[in-house]
C-alpha positions as a Markdown table, in Angstrom:
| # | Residue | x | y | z |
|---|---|---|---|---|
| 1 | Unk | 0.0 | 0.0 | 0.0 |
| 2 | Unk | 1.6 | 3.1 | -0.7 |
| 3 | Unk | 1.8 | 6.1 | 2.0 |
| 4 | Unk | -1.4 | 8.6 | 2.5 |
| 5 | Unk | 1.0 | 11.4 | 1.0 |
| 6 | Unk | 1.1 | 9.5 | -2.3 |
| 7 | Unk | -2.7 | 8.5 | -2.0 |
| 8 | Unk | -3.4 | 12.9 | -1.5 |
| 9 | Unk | -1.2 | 13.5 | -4.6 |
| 10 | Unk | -1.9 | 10.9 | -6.6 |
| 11 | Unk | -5.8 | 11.8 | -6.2 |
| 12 | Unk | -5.3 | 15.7 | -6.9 |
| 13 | Unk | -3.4 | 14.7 | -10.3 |
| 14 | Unk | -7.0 | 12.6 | -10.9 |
| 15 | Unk | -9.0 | 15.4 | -10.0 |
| 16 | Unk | -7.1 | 18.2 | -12.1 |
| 17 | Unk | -7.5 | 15.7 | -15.1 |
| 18 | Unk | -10.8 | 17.9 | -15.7 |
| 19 | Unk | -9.5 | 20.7 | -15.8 |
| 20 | Unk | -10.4 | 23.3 | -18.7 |
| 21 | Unk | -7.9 | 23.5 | -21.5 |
| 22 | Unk | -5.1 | 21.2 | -20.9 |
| 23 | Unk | -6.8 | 18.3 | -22.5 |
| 24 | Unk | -6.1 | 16.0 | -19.7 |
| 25 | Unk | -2.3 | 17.1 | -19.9 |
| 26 | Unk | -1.8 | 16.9 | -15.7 |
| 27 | Unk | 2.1 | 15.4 | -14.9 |
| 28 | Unk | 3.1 | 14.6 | -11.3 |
| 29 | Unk | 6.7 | 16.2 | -10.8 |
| 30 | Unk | 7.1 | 16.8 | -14.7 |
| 31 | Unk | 11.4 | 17.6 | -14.8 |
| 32 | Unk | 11.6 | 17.4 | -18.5 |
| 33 | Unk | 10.5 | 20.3 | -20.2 |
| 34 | Unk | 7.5 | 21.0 | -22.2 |
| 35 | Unk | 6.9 | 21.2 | -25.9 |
| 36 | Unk | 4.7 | 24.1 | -27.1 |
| 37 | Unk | 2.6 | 21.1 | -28.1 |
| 38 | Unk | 2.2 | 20.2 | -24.6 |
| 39 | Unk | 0.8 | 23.7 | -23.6 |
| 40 | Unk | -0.9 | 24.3 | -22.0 |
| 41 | Unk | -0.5 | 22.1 | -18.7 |
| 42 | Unk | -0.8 | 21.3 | -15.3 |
| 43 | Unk | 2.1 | 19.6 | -13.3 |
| 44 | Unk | 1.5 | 18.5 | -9.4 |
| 45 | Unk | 4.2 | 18.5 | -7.2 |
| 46 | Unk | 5.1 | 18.3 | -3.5 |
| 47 | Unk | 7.4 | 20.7 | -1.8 |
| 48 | Unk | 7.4 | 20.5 | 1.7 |
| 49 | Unk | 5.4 | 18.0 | 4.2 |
| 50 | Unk | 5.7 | 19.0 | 8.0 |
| 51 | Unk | 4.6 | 16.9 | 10.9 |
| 52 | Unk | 3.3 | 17.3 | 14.7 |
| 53 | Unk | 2.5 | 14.5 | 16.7 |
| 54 | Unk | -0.9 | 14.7 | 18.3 |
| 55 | Unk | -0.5 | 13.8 | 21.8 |
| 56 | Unk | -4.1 | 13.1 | 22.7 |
| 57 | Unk | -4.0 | 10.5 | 20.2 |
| 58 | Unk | -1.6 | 8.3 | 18.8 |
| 59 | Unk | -1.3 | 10.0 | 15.3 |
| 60 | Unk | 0.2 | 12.4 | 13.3 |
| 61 | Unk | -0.4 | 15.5 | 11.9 |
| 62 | Unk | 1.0 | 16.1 | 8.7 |
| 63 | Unk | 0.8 | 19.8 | 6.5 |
| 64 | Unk | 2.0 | 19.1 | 3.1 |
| 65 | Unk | 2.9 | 22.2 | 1.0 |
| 66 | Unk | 1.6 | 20.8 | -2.7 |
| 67 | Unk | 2.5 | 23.2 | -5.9 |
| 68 | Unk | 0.0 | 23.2 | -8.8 |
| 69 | Unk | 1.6 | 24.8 | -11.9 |
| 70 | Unk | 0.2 | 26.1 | -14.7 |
| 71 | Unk | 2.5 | 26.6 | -18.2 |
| 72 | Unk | 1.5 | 28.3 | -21.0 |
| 73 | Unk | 2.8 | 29.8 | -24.0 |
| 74 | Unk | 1.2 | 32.2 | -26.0 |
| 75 | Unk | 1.3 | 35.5 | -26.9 |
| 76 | Unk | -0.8 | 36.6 | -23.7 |
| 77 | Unk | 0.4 | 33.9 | -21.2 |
| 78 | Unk | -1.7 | 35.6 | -18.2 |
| 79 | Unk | -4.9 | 36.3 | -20.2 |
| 80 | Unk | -4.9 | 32.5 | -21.6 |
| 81 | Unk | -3.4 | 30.6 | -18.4 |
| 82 | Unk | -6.5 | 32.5 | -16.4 |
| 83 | Unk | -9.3 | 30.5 | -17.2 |
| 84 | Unk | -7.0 | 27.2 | -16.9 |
| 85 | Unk | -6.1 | 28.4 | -13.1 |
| 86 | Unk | -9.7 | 28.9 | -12.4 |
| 87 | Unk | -11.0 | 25.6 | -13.8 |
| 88 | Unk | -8.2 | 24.2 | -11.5 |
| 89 | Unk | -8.8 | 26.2 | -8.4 |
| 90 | Unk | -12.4 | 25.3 | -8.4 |
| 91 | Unk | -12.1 | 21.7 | -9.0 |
| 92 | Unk | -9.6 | 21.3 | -5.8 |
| 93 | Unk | -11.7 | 23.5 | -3.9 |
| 94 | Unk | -15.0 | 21.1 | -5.0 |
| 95 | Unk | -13.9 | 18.5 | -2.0 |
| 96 | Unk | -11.8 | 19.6 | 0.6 |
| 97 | Unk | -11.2 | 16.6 | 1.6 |
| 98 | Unk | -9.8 | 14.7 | -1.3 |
| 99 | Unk | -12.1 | 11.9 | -1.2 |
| 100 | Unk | -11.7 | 11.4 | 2.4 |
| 101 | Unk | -7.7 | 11.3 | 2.5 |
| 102 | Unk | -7.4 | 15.1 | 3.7 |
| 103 | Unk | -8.9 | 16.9 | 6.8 |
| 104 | Unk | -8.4 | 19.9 | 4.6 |
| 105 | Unk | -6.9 | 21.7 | 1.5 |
| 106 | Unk | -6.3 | 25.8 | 1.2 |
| 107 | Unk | -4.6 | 27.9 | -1.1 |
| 108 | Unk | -1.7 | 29.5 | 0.2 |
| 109 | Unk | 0.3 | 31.7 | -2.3 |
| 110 | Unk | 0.4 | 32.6 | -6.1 |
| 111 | Unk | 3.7 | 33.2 | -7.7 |
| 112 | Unk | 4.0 | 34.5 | -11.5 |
| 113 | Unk | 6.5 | 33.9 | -14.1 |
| 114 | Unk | 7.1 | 34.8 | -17.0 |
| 115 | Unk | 9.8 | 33.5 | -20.0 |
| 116 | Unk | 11.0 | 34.6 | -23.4 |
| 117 | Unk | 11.1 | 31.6 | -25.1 |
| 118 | Unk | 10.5 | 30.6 | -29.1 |
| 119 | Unk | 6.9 | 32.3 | -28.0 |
| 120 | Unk | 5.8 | 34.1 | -24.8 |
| 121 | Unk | 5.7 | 31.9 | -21.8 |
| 122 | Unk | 4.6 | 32.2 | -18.1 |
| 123 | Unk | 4.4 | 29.5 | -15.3 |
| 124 | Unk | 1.9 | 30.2 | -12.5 |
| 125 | Unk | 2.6 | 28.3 | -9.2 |
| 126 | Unk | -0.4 | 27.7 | -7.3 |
| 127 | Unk | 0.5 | 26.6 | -3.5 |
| 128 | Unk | -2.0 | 24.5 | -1.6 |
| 129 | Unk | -1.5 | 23.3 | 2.0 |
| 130 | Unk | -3.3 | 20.1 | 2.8 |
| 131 | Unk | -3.8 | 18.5 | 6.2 |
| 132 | Unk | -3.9 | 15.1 | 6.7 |
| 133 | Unk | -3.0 | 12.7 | 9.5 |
| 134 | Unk | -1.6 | 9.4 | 9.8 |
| 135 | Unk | -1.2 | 6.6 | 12.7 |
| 136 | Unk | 2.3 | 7.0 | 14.3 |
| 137 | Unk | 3.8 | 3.7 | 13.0 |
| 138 | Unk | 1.4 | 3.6 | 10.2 |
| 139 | Unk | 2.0 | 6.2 | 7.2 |
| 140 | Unk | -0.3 | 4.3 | 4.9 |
| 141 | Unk | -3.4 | 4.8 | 7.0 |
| 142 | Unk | -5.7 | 7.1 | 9.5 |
């Protein structure tokens, strides 16, 4: 069985596969770039995952930092990646629970980028912080 940190991320890449415009293009921690083909996309990756033991009960409390990105190259990277960040926004916020793996999911931060490549480019992280918890000797369950 694999741990409730891969079970969270696995089932936000499965719920972003909806989202508007990227034609089901959703990676999970994409490190090879992307052709313009490819664009535009949605790539799901952890960044941080902090624990606290709760000490009325014999579990943990994990926070796990999760970064959505959004690429997309065009002409008007912020007009066009706008819709695909709302469609994506709105489908995490839809169940803020993650199909019963999270206690709770909330946006955090926005950070914007923008590239000169063979066309215009911009990548738009999108931090989420999901709580969770896990049995002390148990990562794999509640």
């Amino acid at each position: 069985m694999t741990t409730r940190r891969e079970q969270i991320l696995a089932q936000i890449a499965t719920t972003l596969a909806s989202t508007a415009g990227v034609s089901g293009r959703v990676y999970r921690s994409r490190v090879t770039a992307l052709a313009r083909a490819e664009s535009p996309a949605v790539i799901v990756e952890p960044t941080t995952d902090t624990c606290q033991q709760n000490t009325s009960l014999p579990k943990l409390d994990w926070t796990m930092r999760v970064r959505v990105i959004v690429t997309v190259r065009s002409s008007n990277p912020y007009t066009d990646a706008d819709p695909v960040i709302e469609s994506m926004h709105s489908l995490l916020m839809a169940d803020l629970t993650l199909g019963g793996l999270a206690i709770d999911i909330q946006p955090v931060i926005t950070n914007f980028d923008f590239f000169d490549a063979d066309q215009p480019a911009g990548v738009f992280s999108c931090d989420y912080e999901v709580l969770y918890r896990t049995q002390v000797a148990d990562l794999t369950s509640y």
